[in-house]
Rosetta silent file (secondary structure, phi, psi, omega in degrees, C-alpha in Angstrom):
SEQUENCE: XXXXXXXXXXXXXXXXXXXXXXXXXXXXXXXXXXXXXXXXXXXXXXXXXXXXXXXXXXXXXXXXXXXXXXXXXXXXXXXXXXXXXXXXXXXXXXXXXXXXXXXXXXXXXXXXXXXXXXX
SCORE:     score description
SCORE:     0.000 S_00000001
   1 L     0.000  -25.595  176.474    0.393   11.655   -8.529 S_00000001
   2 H   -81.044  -23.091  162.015    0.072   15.342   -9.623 S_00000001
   3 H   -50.920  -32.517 -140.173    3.396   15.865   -9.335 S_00000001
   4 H  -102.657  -35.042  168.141    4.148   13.335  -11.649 S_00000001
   5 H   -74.221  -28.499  171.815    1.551   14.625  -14.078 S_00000001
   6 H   -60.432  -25.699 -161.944    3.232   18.238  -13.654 S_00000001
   7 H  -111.899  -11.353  175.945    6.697   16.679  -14.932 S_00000001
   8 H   -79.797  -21.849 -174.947    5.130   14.457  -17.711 S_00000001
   9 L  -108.263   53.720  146.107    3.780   17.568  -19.806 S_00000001
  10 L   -87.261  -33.762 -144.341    7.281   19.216  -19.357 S_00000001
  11 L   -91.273  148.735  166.756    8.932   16.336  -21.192 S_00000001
  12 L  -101.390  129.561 -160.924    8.738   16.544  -25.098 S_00000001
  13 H   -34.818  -43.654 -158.141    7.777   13.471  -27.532 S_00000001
  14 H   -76.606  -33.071 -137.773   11.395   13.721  -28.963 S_00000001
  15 H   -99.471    4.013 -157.955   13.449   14.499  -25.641 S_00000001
  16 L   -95.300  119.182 -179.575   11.346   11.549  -23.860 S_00000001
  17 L   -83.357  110.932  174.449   13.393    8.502  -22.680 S_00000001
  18 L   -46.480  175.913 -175.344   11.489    5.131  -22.571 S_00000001
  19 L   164.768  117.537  167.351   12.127    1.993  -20.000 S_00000001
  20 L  -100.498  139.825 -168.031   11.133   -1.239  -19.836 S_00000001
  21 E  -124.755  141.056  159.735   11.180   -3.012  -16.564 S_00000001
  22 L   -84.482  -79.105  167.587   10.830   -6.627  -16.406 S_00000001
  23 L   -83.266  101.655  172.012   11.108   -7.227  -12.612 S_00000001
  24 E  -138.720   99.916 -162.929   10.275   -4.642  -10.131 S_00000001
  25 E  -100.183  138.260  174.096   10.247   -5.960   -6.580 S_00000001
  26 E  -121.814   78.229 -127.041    9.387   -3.871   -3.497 S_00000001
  27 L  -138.119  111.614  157.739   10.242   -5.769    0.088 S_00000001
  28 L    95.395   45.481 -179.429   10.352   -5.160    3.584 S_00000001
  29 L  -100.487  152.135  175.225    8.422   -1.321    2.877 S_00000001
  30 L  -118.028  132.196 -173.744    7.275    0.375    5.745 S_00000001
  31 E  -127.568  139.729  139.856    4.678    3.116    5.950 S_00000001
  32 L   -90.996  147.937 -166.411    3.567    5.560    9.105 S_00000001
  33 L  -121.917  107.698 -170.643    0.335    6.665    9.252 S_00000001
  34 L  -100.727  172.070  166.153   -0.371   10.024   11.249 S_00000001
  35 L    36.999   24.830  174.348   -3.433   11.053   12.333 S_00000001
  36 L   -94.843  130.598 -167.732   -5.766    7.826   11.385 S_00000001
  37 L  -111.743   83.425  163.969   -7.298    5.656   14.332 S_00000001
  38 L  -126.911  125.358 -177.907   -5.419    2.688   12.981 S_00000001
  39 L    57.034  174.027  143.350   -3.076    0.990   14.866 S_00000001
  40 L   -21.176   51.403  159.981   -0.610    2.729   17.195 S_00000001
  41 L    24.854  110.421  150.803    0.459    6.299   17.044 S_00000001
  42 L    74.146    9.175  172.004    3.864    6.629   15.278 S_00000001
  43 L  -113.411  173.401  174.416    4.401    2.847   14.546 S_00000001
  44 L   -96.864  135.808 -172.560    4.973    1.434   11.540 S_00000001
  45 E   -79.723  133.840  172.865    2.509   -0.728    9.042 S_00000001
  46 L   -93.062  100.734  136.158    4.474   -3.400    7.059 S_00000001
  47 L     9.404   91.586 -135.028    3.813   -3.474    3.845 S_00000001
  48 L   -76.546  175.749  152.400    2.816   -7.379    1.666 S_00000001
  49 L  -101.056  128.967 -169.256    5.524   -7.343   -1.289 S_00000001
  50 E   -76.408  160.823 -158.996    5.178   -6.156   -4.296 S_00000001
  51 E  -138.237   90.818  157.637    6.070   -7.954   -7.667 S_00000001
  52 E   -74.914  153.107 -179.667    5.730   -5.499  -11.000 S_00000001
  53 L  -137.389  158.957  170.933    6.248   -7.404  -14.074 S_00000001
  54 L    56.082   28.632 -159.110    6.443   -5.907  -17.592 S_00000001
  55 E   -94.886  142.382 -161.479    6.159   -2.492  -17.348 S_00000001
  56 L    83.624  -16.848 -177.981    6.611   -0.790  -21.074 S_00000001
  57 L  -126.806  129.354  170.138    6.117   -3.804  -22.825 S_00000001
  58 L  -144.487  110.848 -176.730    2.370   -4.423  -23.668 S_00000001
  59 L    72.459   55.517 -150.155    1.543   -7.338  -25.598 S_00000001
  60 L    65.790  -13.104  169.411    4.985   -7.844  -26.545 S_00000001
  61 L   -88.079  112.154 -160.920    5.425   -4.614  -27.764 S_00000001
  62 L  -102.665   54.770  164.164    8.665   -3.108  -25.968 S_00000001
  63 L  -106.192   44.229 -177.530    8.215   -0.159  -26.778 S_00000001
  64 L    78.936 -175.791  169.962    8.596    1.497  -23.043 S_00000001
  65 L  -136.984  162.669  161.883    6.965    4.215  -20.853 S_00000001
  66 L   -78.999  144.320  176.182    8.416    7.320  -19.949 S_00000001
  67 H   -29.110  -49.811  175.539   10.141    7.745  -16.301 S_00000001
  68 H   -70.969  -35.830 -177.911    6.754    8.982  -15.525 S_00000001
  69 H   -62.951  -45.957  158.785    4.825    6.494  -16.795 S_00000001
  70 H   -23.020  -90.335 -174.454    6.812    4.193  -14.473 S_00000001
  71 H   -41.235  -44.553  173.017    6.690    5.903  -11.380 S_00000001
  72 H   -29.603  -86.978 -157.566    2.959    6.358  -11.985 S_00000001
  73 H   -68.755  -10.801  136.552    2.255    2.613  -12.000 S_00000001
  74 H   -19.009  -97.155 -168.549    4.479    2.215   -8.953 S_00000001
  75 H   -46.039  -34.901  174.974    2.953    4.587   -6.900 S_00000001
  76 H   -57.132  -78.362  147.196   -0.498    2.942   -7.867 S_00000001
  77 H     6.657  -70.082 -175.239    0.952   -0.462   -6.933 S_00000001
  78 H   -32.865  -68.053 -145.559    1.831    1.532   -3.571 S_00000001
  79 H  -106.011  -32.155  177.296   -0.889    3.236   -2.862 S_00000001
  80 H   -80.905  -61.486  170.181   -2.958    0.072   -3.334 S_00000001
  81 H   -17.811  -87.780 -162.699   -0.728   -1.959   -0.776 S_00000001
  82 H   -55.298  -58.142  172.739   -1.049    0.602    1.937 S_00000001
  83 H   -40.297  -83.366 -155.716   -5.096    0.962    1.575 S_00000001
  84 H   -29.092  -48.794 -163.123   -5.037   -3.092    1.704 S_00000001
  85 H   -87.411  -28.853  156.183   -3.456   -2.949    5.108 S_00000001
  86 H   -71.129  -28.212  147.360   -5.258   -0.098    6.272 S_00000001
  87 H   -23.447  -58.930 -176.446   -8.262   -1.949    5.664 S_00000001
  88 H   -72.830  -16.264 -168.111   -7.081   -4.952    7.170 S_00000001
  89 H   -89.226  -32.099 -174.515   -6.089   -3.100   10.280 S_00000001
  90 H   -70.072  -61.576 -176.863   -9.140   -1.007   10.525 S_00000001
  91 H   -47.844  -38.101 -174.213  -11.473   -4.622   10.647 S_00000001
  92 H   -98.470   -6.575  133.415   -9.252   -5.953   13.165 S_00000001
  93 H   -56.105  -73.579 -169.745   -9.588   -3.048   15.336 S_00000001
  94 H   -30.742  -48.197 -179.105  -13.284   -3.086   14.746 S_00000001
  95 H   -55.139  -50.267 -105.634  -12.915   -7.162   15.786 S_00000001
  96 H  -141.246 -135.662  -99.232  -10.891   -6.260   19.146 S_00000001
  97 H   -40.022  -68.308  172.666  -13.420   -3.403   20.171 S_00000001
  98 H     6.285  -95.489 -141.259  -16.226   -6.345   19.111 S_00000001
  99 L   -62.655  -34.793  155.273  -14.715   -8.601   20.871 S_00000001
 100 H   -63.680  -79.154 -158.191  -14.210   -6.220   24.261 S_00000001
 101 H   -53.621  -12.952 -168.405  -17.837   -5.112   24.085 S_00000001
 102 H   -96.824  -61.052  174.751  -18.934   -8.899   23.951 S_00000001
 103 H   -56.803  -55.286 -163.691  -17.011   -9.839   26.786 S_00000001
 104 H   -80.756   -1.841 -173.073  -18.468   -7.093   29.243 S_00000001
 105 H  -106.244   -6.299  166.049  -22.232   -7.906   28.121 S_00000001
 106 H  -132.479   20.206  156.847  -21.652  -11.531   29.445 S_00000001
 107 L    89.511    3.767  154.246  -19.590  -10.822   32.081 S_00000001
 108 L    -1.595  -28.999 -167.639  -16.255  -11.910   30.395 S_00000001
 109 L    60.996  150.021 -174.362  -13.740  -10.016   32.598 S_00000001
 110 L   -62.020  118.258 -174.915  -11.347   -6.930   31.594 S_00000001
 111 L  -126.010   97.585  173.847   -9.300   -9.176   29.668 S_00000001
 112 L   -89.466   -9.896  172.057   -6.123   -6.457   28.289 S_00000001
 113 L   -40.487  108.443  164.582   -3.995   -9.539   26.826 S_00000001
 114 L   -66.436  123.888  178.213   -3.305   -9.001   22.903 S_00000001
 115 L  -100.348  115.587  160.135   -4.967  -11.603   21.015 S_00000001
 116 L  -121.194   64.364  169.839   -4.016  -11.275   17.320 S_00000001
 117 L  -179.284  173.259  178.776   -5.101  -14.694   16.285 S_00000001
 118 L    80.966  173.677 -168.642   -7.816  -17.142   17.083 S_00000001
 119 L   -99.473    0.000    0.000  -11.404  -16.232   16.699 S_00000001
């Protein structure tokens, strides 16, 4: 994102080219995650899909964003995605530890079988 702010105050009002996007679909993205105790080492989190609509035209008025202004509201997009699923990934570790720690306090048995469904 800072980059992106670094290349918007190169650009000059007159030299700046606008774009309006209607549709901007993002599908089948993949992210790795280093050093986070999420998931797996090295595999990759899949990504829901994203749907931008409208970008540059606000409230009917079409008159664009800059390249940057784009990417910006992308990256936001993005960047929101990937937090959702680390979130979601982080609780269902936390559920799985649970759910181990539960088991040995009533006698449960070492049960190593992935459950990713069910309660």
């Amino acid at each position: 994102m800072d980059n992106l702010s670094q290349y918007s105050s190169d650009e000059t009002e007159e030299a700046q080219t606008n774009v309006i996007i209607d549709d901007l679909y993002i599908t089948g993205a993949k992210v790795f995650v280093m050093g986070l105790p999420v998931g797996k080492e090295g595999e990759p989190m899949v990504l829901p899909d994203i749907h931008l609509q409208d970008i540059g035209n606000v409230n009917g008025n079409q008159e664009g964003v800059s390249f940057v202004e784009a990417s910006e509201e992308t990256m936001v997009a993005v960047i929101s995605a990937v937090t959702t699923v680390l979130a979601n990934n982080q609780v269902k570790e936390l559920l799985k530890g649970g759910k181990k720690f539960l088991k040995s306090l009533f006698g449960g048995g070492d049960d190593d079988e992935e459950d990713d469904g069910g309660n």
